[in-house]
C-alpha positions in Angstrom: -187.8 139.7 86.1 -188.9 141.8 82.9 -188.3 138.8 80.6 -190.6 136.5 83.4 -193.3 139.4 82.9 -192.8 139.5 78.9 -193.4 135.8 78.8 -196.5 136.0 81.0 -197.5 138.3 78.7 -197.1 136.6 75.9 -198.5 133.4 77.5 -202.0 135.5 78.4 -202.3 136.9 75.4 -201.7 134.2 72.9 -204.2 131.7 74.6 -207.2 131.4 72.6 -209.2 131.0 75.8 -208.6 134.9 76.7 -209.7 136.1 73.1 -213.3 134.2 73.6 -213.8 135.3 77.2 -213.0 139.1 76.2 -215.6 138.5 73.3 -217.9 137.7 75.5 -217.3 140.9 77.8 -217.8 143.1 74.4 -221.3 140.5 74.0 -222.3 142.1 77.5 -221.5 145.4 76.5 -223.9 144.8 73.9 -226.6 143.7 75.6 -226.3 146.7 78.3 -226.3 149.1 75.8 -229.4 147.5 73.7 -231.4 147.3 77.6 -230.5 150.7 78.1 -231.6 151.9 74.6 -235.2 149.7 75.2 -235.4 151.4 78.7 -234.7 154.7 77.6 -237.7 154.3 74.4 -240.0 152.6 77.1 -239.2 155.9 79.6 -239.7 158.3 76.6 -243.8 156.9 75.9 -244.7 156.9 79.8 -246.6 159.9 81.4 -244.4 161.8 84.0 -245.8 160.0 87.0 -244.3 156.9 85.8 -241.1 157.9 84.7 -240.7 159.3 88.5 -240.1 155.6 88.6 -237.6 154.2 86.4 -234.1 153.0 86.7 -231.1 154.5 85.4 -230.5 153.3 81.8 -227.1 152.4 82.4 -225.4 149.4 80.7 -223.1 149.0 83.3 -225.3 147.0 84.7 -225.1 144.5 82.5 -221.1 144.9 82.1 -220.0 144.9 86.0 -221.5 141.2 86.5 -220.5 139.4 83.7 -217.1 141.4 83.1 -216.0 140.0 86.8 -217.1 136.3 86.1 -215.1 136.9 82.3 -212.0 138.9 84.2 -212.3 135.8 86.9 -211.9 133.3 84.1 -209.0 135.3 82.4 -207.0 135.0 85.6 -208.0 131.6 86.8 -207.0 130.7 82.8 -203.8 132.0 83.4 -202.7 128.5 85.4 -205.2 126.5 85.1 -204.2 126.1 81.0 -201.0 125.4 82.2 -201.5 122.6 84.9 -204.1 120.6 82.4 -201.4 121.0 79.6 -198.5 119.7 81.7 -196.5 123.2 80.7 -196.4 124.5 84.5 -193.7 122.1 84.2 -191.7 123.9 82.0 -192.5 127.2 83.5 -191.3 126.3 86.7 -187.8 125.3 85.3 -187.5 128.3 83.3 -188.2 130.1 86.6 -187.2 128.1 89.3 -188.2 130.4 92.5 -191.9 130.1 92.5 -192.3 133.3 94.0 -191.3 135.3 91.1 -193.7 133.2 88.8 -196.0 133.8 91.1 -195.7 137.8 91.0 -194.8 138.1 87.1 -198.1 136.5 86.8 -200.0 138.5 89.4 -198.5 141.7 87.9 -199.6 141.0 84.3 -202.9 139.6 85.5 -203.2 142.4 87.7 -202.5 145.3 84.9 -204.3 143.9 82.3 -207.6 143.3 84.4 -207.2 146.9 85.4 -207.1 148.2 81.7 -209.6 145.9 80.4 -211.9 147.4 83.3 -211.2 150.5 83.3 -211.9 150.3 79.3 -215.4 148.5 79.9 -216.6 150.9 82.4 -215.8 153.5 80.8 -217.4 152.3 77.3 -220.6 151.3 79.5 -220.7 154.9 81.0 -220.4 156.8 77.7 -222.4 154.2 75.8 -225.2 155.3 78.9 -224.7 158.8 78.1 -224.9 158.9 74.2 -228.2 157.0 74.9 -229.8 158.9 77.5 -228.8 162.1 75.9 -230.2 165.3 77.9 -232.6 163.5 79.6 -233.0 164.1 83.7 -232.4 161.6 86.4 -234.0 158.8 86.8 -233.4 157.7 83.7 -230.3 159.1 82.8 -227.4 157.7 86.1 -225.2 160.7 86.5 -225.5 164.7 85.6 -221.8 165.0 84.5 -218.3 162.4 84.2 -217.4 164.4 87.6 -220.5 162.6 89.3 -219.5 159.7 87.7 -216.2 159.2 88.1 -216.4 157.5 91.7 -218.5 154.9 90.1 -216.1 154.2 87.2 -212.8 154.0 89.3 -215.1 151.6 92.3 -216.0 149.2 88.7 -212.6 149.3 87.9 -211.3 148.2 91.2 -214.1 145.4 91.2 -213.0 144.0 88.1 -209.7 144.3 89.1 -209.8 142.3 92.1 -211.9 139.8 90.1 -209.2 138.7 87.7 -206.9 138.2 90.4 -209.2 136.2 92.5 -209.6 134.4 89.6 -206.0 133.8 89.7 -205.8 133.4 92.9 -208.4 130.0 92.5 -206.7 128.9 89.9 -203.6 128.6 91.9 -205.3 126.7 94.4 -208.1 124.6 92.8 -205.7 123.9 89.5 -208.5 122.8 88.1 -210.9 125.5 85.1 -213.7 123.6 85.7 -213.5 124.0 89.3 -213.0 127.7 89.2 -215.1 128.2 86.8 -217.8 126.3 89.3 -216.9 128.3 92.1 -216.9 132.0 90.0 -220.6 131.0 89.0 -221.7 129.9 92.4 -220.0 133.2 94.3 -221.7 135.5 91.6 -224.8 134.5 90.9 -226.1 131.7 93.3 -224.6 132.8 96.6 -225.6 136.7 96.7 -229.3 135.2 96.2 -229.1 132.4 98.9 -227.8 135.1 100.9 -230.9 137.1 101.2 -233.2 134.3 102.0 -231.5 134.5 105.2 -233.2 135.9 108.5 -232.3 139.4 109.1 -229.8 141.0 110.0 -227.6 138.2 108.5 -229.3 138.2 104.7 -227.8 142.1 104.6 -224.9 141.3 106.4 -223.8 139.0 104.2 -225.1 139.9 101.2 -223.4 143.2 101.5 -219.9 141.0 101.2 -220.7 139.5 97.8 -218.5 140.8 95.1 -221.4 142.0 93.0 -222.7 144.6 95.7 -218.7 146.0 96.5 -218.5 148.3 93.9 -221.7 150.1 94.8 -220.5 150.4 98.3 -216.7 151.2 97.4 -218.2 154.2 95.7 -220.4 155.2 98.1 -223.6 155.2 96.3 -225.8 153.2 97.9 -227.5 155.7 101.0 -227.8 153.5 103.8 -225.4 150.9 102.6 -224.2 148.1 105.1 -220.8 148.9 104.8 -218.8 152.0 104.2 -216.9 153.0 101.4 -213.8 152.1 103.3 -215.2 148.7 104.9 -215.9 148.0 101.3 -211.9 148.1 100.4 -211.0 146.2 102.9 -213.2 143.5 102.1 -212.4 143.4 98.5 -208.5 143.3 99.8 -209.5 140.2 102.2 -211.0 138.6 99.0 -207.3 138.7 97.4 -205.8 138.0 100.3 -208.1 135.0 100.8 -207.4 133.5 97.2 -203.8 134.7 96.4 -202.5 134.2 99.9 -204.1 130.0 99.5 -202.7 130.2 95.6 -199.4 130.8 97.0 -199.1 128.4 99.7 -200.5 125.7 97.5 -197.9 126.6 94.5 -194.8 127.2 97.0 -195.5 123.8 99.2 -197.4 121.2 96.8 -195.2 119.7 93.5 -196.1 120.5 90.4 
């Protein structure tokens, strides 16, 4: 089983595909980091009664969005490269029991969407920090890493979950274009269909949507529709949904 994982690793990591999309996570850590520097000037030249009002300058923000569709697309990469190369054909006769392919590549998915989260939260929380300096709430998110450290581990988790949904698609759609369609609709079109929805469904449902998990995991959001733990257990039905169809589809369909 360790030389299955080694090559998965190698695999992952030596697929020009995962370099650009990681770029393109260290692009959004960029951009949160230059909104939370133009929110933090703009908070510094408004009277007091404004500032009562801002948000926190925090660019993870920007990093939690995009670093689950880029984490998505590392996962779904992981197969999908293979399939529209013909090379799951070789895999699968170098490893015959598709259930151990199947885990090696969960497991190396799995652990490298944690550290590459965990990294990118992390960056985006002390990137917040050195930016906001001393300043109070509501400009600055959290009074100490303590307060924050929910938050960070919640991120983590969502980004997490994210690359190995994206796996999980890519298992059963075989198809980048088709995961990549489906990453973009679940992340940024469905979450705002969902509110135009009559209530109680539009925060029912909304509440559900990977981007708004984290929050709730964490337990930040007073009021929030779900739980903290209601919030687990619906980002573990979201693997369950994808991995579990990945899995049937690669264990009953030829390759």
């Amino acid at each position: 089983m360790s030389d299955v994982l080694a090559s998965e690793f190698l695999k992952l990591r030596t697929v020009r595909s995962t370099f650009y999309l990681l770029l393109v996570l260290v692009l959004a850590w960029l951009a949160g980091v230059l909104v939370s520097y133009l929110m933090t000037a703009d908070y510094d030249s408004q009277p007091p009664e404004v500032q009562v009002n801002f948000g926190a300058a925090d660019p993870g923000m920007v990093v939690l969005p995009f670093g689950q569709f880029v984490l998505g697309a590392v996962g779904a990469f992981a197969v999908t490269t293979e399939y529209g190369s013909g090379m799951i054909r070789t895999a699968l006769t170098s490893v015959p029991r598709r259930g151990s392919l199947l885990l090696a590549k969960t497991a190396v998915v799995g652990g490298v969407s944690a550290v590459v989260g965990g990294v990118a939260t992390l960056l985006g929380f002390l990137s917040g920090e050195w930016i906001t300096g001393d300043r109070p709430k509501p400009i600055s998110a959290y009074d100490s890493f303590g307060e924050a450290l929910p938050t960070l581990l919640a991120n983590t988790a969502s980004l997490t979950m994210m690359g190995l949904f994206g796996l999980g698609l890519g298992f059963l759609l075989r198809s980048t274009a088709g995961v990549l369609v489906t990453l973009c609709g679940l992340l940024f079109v469905l979450p705002g269909i969902t509110l135009l929805l009559p209530a109680p469904w539009n925060d029912r449902l909304y509440s559900v949507m990977p981007t708004v998990l984290a929050p709730q995991l964490a337990g930040e959001l007073p009021g929030a529709p779900l739980s903290p733990w209601a919030a687990g257990v619906a980002m573990v039905a979201y693997l369950v949904v994808a991995l579990g169809g990945g899995a049937v589809v690669l264990l009953r369909r030829d390759a």
